[in-house]
C-alpha positions, 0 to 999 in steps of 0.5 A: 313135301317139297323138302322131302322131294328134294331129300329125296333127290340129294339121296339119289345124287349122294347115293352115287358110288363115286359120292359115297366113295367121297363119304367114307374118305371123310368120315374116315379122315374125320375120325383119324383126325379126331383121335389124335390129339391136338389135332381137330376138324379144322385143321384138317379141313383148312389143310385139305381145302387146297388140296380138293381144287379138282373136285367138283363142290358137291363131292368136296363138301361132302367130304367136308361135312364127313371129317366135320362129323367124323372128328365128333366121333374120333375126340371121345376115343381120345378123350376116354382112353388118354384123358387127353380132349382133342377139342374142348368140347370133349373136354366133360367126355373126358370127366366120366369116360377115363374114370370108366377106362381106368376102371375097366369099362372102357369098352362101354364107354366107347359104345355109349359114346358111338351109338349116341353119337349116331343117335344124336347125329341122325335125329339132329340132321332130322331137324336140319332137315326139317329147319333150313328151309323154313329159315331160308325162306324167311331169310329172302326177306331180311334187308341190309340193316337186318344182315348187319344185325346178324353179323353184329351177333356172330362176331359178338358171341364168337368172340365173347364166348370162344376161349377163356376170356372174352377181351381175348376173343375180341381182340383175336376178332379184332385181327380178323377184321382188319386183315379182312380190310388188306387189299383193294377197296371196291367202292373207291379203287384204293388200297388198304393196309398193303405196305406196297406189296403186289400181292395184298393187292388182292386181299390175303386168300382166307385159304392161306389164312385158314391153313396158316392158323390151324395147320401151322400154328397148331404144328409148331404150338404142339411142337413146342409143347412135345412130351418125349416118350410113347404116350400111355394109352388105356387098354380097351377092356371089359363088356360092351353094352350090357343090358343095363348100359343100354337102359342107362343110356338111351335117355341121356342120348335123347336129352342130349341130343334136344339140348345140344341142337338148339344152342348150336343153332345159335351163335351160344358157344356151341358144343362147349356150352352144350356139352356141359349142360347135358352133364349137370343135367345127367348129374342132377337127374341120376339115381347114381349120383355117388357115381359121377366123377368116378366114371357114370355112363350117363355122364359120357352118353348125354355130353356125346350126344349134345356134342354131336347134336350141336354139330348138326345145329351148327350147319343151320345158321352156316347153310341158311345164313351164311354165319359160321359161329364155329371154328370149323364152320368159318372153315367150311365157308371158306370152302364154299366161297373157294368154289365162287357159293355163298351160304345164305338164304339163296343157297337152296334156290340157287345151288338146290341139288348140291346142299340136299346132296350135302344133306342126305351125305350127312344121314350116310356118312352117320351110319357109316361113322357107326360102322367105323367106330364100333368094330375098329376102334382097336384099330384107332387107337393105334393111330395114337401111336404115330410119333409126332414128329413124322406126324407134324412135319407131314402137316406142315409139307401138306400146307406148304404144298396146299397154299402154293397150289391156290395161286402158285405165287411164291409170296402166299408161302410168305404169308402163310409163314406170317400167318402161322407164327401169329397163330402160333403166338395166339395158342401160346398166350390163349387167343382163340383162332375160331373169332379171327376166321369168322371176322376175316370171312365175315368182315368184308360182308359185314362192311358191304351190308353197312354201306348199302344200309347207310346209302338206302337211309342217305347216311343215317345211323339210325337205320342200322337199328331201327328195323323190327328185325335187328331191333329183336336180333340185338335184344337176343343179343344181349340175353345170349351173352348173359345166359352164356357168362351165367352158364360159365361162372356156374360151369367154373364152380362146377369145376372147382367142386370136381377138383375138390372131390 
């Protein structure tokens, strides 16, 4: 009952015409954002966090959490009519949803993807709703070893299961940690790893890095990959949802959505994982499954769902926990760290009005997301017309500028050019980005934990593992990881049996 005051209370603040106004900037940046292609939620929310100084932390997390949905939405439209996947986790959307485009249906396609994506947004932020305060309040009673545990967990399966190859990841969290370790070491006053330079005194701002790695290593990757000529988009065609269309889908929109929330309450490789699953269950459970692979409605409706319903997972580890097991989400920590709030287990004591504030904004700024993406899709698929050159020179003067405001030190500039080549080189090469945000957040976190550990055991290893909870959270570890590499051998085969057909 207590949960449903304070919803009710988040409803009365997020209600607010100035807060509302702040919700429909974000879902609109959202879905803008997510349409065009190779641009994701978080390169845009890196791109705005210096940019909403001067918003108060309420207002500029609901526009946060707005393009966090909102892109959700945007990546089907790209994805059904240019067979071109924003994220990867619209990459099975694409399987099904561009067949049906080709063959006239597209108009259906992006319905089913709409109205399961709201169906599963809303059903999934039930749950979070429902979830988080429970977690929160058995979290109060974790202890340092059982933090490390965590971290342990999300660095691991961040690591492991984002990108193509888990040596990969580990290296990319690898570099995280250790620009997480450049500055001042609070215990003994000593500097670490600044070559003498002033400015790293303080530690590399994880703003600058976050705009470093997704603005500008993503610009100049696209950059160097820029095809010439307008792209060719498939025209919006045929019926909307028929009656028929609705009976086929209402089922896969619920499957969906209870399978992407629970594996992205857990560090498993979210929508990826996810959204595969929900198409080999469509896939196994169809009346038609000769349709599949040549554009079946149930293979577009259940993926969007689980993809949305993963997004809404994600936020119960990142609000409870404080652990972003997303690329975005290790974004939207830096957002709220920008503001002096740790997510954690002490955010719904400390900072209660603002996080049901942010959580009823997610039940607004869903419907408004419908009502965005349903009548006006004409209009964005216009957005994919913008030549990409204006686009990418406007990211990368937006980051410049953003960067420059955090401090106004002329050196972040430096850093922040550093940063983005060597995001830059990650995209070239295939190191994911998402496991060097999550170690640089994570890292000093991490170290803090170890060291009050190994003070209240007076230096025993061991205590690091022998609690109850970090015995469990290691074993849950390793069960994670095996199910996930499982998933991923059957989901590369998956693969393989489409190219054949």
């Amino acid at each position: 009952m207590d949960s449903v005051t304070a919803l009710l209370e988040g409803f009365a603040t997020a209600a607010q015409p100035e807060y509302l106004l702040y919700a429909l900037l974000g879902v609109t940046l959202g879905t803008a954002v997510g349409v065009l292609p190779g641009i994701g939620p978080a390169m845009t929310v890196a791109l705005l966090l210096p940019l909403t100084y001067t918003l108060d932390p309420t207002a500029a997390l609901i526009i946060f959490a707005g393009i966090y949905y909102g892109g959700m939405y945007g990546g089907s439209t790209t994805s059904i009519l240019l067979n071109t996947p924003g994220e990867s986790a619209s990459i099975v959307t694409a399987l099904e949803g561009n067949k049906m485009a080709k063959a006239g249906r597209g108009a259906a396609a992006l319905a089913t993807a709409a109205i399961g994506s709201f169906v599963a947004g809303t059903i999934a932020t039930i749950l979070l709703t429902l979830l988080a305060p429970t977690i929160a309040d058995v979290a109060v009673q974790l202890g340092p070893a059982d933090y490390v545990a965590l971290m342990v967990v999300a660095f691991t399966t961040v690591a492991a299961l984002l990108g193509s190859s888990p040596l990969r990841g580990l290296a990319a969290l690898g570099l995280g940690l250790f620009i997480g370790l450049i500055g001042t070491d609070t215990l003994s006053g000593q500097q670490r790893f600044t070559l003498g330079v002033p400015t790293l005194a303080d530690g590399v701002d994880v703003v600058v890095v976050a705009v470093g790695v997704f603005a500008v290593g993503e610009a100049l990757y696209v950059a160097s990959r820029l095809r010439h000529g307008p792209i060719e988009v498939i025209p919006v065609g045929g019926k909307w949802m028929t009656g028929e269309f609705w009976k086929r889908s209402w089922k896969p929109w619920l499957r969906g959505t209870f399978i992407g929330f629970p594996i992205g309450t857990v560090p498993a490789g979210g929508a990826d994982v996810s959204t595969f699953l929900s198409y080999a269950a469509e896939k196994k459970l169809s009346k038609r499954p000769e349709e599949f692979g040549k554009g079946a409605i149930e293979g577009v409706a259940g993926p969007e769902a689980a993809n949305n319903a993963a997004a809404a997972g994600v936020l119960v580890p990142l609000l409870t926990l404080g652990l972003p097991t997303t690329a975005t989400a290790a974004v939207i920590v830096a957002a709220f760290q920008s503001y002096g709030i740790q997510p954690g287990p002490l955010l719904f004591t400390n900072n209660s009005a603002m996080v049901w504030a942010l959580i009823a904004s997610l039940y607004i700024g869903n419907l408004m997301l419908l009502v965005l993406n349903l009548p006006l899709v004409k209009i964005w698929v216009k957005v994919l017309q913008i030549p990409r050159p204006y686009l990418y020179a406007g990211i990368l003067l937006f980051a410049a500028l953003g960067t420059y405001a955090v401090n106004f030190v002329v050196d972040d500039l430096i850093v922040l050019l550093v940063i983005g080549v060597i995001g830059f080189f990650m995209r070239r090469h295939g190191y994911p980005v998402a496991p060097l945000v999550v170690g640089l957040i994570l890292g000093p976190m991490a170290e803090e934990q170890v060291r009050r550990t190994l003070q209240i055991s007076e230096g025993s290893p061991s205590a690091l593992v022998t609690s109850p909870f970090a015995a469990v959270a290691y074993t849950v570890l390793v069960v994670i990881l095996v199910t996930a590499f499982v998933l991923r051998l059957r989901r590369k085969r998956a693969e393989k049996a489409e190219q054949l057909v």
